[in-house]
C-alpha positions as CSV (number, residue, x, y, z in Angstrom):
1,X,-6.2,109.6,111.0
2,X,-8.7,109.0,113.3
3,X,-9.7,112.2,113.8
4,X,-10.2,112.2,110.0
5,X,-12.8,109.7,110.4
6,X,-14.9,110.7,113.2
7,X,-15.7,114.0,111.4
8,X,-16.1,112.6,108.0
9,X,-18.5,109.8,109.0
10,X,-20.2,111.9,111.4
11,X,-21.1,114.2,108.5
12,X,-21.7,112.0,106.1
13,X,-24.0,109.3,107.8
14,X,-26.1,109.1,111.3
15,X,-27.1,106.8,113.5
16,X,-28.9,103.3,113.2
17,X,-31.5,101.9,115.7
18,X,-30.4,99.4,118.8
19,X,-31.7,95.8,118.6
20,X,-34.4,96.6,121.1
21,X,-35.4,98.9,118.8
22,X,-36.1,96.4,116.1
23,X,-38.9,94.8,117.2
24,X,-41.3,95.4,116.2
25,X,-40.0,96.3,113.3
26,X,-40.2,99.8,112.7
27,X,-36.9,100.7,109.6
28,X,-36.9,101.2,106.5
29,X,-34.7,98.7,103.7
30,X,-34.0,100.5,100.4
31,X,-32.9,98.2,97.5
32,X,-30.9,101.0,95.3
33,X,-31.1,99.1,92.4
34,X,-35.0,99.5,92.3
35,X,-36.0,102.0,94.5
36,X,-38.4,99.9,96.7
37,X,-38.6,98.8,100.0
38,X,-37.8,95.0,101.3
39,X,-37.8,93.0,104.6
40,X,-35.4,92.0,106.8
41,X,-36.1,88.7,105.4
42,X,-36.1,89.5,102.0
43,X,-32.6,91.1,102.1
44,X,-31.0,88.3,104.5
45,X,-32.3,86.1,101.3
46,X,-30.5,88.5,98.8
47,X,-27.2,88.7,100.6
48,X,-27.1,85.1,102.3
49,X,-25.1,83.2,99.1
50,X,-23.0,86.1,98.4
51,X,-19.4,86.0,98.4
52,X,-19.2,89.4,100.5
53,X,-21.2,91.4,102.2
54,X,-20.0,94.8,103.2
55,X,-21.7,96.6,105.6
56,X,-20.9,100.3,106.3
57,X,-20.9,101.9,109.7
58,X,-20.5,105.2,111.8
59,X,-17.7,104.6,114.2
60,X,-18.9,106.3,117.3
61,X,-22.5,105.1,116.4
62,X,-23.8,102.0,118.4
63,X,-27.1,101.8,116.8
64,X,-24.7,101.0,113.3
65,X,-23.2,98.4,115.4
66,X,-26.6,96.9,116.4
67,X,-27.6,96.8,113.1
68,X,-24.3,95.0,111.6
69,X,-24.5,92.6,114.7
70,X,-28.5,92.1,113.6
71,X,-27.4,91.0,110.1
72,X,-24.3,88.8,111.0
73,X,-26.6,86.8,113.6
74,X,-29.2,86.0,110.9
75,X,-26.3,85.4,108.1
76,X,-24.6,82.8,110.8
77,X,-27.9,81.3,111.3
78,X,-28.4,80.7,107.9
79,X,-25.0,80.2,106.9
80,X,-22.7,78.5,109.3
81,X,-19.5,79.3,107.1
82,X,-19.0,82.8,107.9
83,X,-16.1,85.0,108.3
84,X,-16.1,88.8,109.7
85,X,-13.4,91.1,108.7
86,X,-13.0,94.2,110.7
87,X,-11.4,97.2,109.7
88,X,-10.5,97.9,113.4
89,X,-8.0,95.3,113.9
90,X,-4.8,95.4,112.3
91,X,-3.9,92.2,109.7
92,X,-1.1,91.6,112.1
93,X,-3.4,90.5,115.0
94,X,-5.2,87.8,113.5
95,X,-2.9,85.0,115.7
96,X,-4.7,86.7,118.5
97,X,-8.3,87.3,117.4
98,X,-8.3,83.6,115.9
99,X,-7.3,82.9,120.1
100,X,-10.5,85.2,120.6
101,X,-12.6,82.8,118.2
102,X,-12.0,79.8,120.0
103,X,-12.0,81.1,123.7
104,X,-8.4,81.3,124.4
105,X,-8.3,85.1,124.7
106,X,-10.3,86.3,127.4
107,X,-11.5,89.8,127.5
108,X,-9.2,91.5,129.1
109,X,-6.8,90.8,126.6
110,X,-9.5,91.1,124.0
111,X,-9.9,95.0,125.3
112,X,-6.2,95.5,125.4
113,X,-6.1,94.2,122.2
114,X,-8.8,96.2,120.5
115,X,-6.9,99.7,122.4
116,X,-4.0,98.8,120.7
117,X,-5.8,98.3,117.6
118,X,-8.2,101.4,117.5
119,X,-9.5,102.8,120.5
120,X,-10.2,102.0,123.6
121,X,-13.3,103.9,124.3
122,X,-14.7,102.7,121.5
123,X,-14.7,99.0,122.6
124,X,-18.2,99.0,124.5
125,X,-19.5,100.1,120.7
126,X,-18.1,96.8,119.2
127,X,-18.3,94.2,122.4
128,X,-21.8,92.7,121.5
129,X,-20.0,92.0,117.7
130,X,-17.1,90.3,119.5
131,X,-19.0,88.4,122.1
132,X,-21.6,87.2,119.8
133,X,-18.3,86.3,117.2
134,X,-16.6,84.7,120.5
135,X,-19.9,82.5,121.8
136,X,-20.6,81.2,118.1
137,X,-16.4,80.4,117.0
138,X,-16.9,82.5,114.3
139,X,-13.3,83.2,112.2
140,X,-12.5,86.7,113.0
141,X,-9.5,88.8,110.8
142,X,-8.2,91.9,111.0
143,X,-8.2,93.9,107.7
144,X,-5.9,97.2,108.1
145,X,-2.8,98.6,108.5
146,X,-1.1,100.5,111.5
147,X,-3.0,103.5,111.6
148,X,0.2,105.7,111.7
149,X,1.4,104.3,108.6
150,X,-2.0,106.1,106.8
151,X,-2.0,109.4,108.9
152,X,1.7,109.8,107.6
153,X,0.0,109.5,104.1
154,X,-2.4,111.9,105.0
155,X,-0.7,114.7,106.3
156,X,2.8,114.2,104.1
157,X,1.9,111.9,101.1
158,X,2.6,108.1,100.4
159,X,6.2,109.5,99.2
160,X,6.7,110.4,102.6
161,X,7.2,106.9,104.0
162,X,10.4,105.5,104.1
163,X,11.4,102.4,101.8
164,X,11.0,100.0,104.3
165,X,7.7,100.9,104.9
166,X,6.6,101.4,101.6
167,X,8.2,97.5,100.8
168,X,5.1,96.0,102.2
169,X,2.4,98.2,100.8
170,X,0.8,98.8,97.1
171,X,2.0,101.4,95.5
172,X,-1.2,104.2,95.6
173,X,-2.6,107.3,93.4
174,X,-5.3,109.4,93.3
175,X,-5.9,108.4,89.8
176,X,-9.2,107.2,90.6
177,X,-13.0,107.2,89.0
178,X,-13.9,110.9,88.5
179,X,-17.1,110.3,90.8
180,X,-15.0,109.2,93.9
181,X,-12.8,111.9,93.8
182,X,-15.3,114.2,93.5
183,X,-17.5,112.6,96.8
184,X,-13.6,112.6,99.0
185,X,-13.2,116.0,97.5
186,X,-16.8,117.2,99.6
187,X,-15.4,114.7,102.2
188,X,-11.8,116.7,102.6
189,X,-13.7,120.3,102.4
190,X,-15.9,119.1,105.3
191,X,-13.0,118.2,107.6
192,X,-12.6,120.8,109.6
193,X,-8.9,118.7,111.2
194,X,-7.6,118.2,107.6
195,X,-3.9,118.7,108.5
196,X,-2.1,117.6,104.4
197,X,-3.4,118.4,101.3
198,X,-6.4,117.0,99.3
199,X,-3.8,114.5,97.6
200,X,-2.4,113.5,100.6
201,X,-5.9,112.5,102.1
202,X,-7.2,110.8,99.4
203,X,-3.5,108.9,99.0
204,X,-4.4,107.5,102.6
205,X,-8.1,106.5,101.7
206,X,-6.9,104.6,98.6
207,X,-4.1,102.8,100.7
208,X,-6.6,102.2,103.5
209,X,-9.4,100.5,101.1
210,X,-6.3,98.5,99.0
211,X,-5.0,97.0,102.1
212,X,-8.2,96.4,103.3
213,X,-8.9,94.6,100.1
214,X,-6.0,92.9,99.5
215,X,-6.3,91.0,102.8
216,X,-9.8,90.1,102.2
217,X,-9.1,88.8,98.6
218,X,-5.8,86.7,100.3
219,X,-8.8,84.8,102.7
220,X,-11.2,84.6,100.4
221,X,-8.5,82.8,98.1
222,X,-7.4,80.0,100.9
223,X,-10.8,79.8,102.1
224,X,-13.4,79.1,98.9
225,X,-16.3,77.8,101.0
226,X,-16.3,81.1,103.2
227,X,-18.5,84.0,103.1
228,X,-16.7,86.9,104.3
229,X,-18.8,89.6,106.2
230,X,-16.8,93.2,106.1
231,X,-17.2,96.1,108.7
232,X,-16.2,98.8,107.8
233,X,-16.4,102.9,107.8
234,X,-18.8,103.4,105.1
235,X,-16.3,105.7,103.1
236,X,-14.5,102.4,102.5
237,X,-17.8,100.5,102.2
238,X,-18.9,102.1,99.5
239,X,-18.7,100.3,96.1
240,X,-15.5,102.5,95.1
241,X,-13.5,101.9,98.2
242,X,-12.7,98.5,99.7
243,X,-15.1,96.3,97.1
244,X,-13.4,97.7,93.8
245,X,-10.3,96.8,95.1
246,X,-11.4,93.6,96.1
247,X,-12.8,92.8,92.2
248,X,-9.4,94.4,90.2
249,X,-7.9,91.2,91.8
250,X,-10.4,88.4,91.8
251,X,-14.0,88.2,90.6
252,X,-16.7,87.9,93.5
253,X,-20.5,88.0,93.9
254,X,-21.2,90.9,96.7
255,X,-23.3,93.3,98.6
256,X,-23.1,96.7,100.7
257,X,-25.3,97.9,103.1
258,X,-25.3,101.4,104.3
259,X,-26.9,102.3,107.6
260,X,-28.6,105.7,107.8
261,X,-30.4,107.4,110.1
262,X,-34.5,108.8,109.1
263,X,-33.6,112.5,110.1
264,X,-30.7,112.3,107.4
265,X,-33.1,111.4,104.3
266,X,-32.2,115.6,103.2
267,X,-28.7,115.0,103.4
268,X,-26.1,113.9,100.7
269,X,-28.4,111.2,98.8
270,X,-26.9,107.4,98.8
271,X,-27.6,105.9,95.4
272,X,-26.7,102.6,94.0
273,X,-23.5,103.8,92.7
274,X,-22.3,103.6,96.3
275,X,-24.7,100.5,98.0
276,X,-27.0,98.1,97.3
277,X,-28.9,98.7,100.4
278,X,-29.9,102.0,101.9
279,X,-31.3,100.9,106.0
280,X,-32.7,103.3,107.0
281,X,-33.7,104.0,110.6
282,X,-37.3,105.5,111.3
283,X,-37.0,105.6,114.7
């Protein structure tokens, strides 16, 4: 599955600008909804009281990652009840990252962790997130599933798993909104490692984002003064993926942000059916 993603995101969005890039400030801030361009400020101020705020990412991309660390920092500082939920870490692990929260996993076993998790050369993309989660206690929870469980979806179909595997998991379809089947549709033809069939893929990314979403919706149930902050691929950031899930079980106020690179503005064209906010790097 993860080859799945590194191709697909890699198409489909570009890098983001580093924090030392940022200042002075040189991007670009697309409100969807109207077309026009906003500040930093301005859309800290639109997303601070929010229920969730999903922000979309390229994996391998550590300019996305400077830009969701950017955005969490200014949240936390305006809103000391925060919550980041990371589609890298498996729901299983939160005894540990909570330990990571409150400095009782050091990084060793924070690294260990995350390889077991996604992927270990991955972890210098994310360590500024998890330090800066780390120094400030902020409640960290793992969102997914064990990745093997949705690249046996992928390449076989959800009938494929066995039954105790399938005990603990919603039961999925591509019976989905016309427009998002169309959009994994261009994302499966792209793929040049697509090992199942077109059902099979788009099984696994409507298992991934209900997971995702049922977790999220489970702490944002035993936690009401929270604001959750949600990282995630921006296949499943998009409003279609994790945040429809999210709202067919409990109503909530929310935002998405979608990083995307200047040099990519003649690419596929992000609209508000899939974000609020289009950040744009111009750098």
């Amino acid at each position: 599955m993860k080859q799945y993603f590194s191709m697909i995101l890699f198409l489909s969005l570009m890098g983001c600008a580093s924090l030392n890039l940022l200042s002075p400030f040189t991007d670009s801030i697309i409100n969807l909804r109207t077309g026009e361009e906003v500040s930093f400020n301005t859309l800290i101020h639109n997303i601070k009281n929010v229920r969730v705020v999903i922000i979309g990412e390229t994996h391998n991309q550590k300019r996305h990652h400077d830009i969701q660390l950017k955005i969490i920092q200014e949240i936390h500082r305006k809103n000391s009840l925060i919550t980041v939920g990371m589609e890298m870490f498996q729901q299983k692990s939160n005894e540990y990252l909570e330990k990571w929260s409150y400095w009782k996993l050091d990084e060793i076993e924070m690294k260990l962790l995350f390889s077991k998790n996604w992927t270990k050369t991955y972890y210098p993309l994310y360590v500024d997130i998890l330090r800066f989660i780390r120094d400030e206690s902020i409640p960290l929870i793992g969102l997914n599933i064990p990745r093997k469980v949705t690249h046996k979806i992928a390449t076989k179909g959800f009938k494929s798993l066995s039954k105790e595997e399938r005990s603990s998991l919603p039961r999925v379809s591509c019976d989905i909104p016309q427009n998002y089947r169309s959009y994994l549709e261009e994302v499966y033809e792209l793929n040049s490692h697509k090992k199942g069939s077109f059902e099979n893929f788009c099984e696994a990314q409507v298992l991934w984002d209900s997971v995702m979403a049922y977790h999220a919706v489970q702490f944002l149930k035993e936690n009401q003064d929270y604001q959750l902050i949600i990282l995630a691929g921006s296949i499943h950031a998009q409003r279609l993926g994790i945040l429809a899930r999210i709202r067919e079980r409990m109503n909530v106020t929310a935002r998405i942000i979608i990083p995307k690179a200047g040099e990519d503005q003649d690419d596929r064209k992000i609209t508000n059916a899939e974000a609020d906010y289009l950040w744009i790097m111009n750098d």
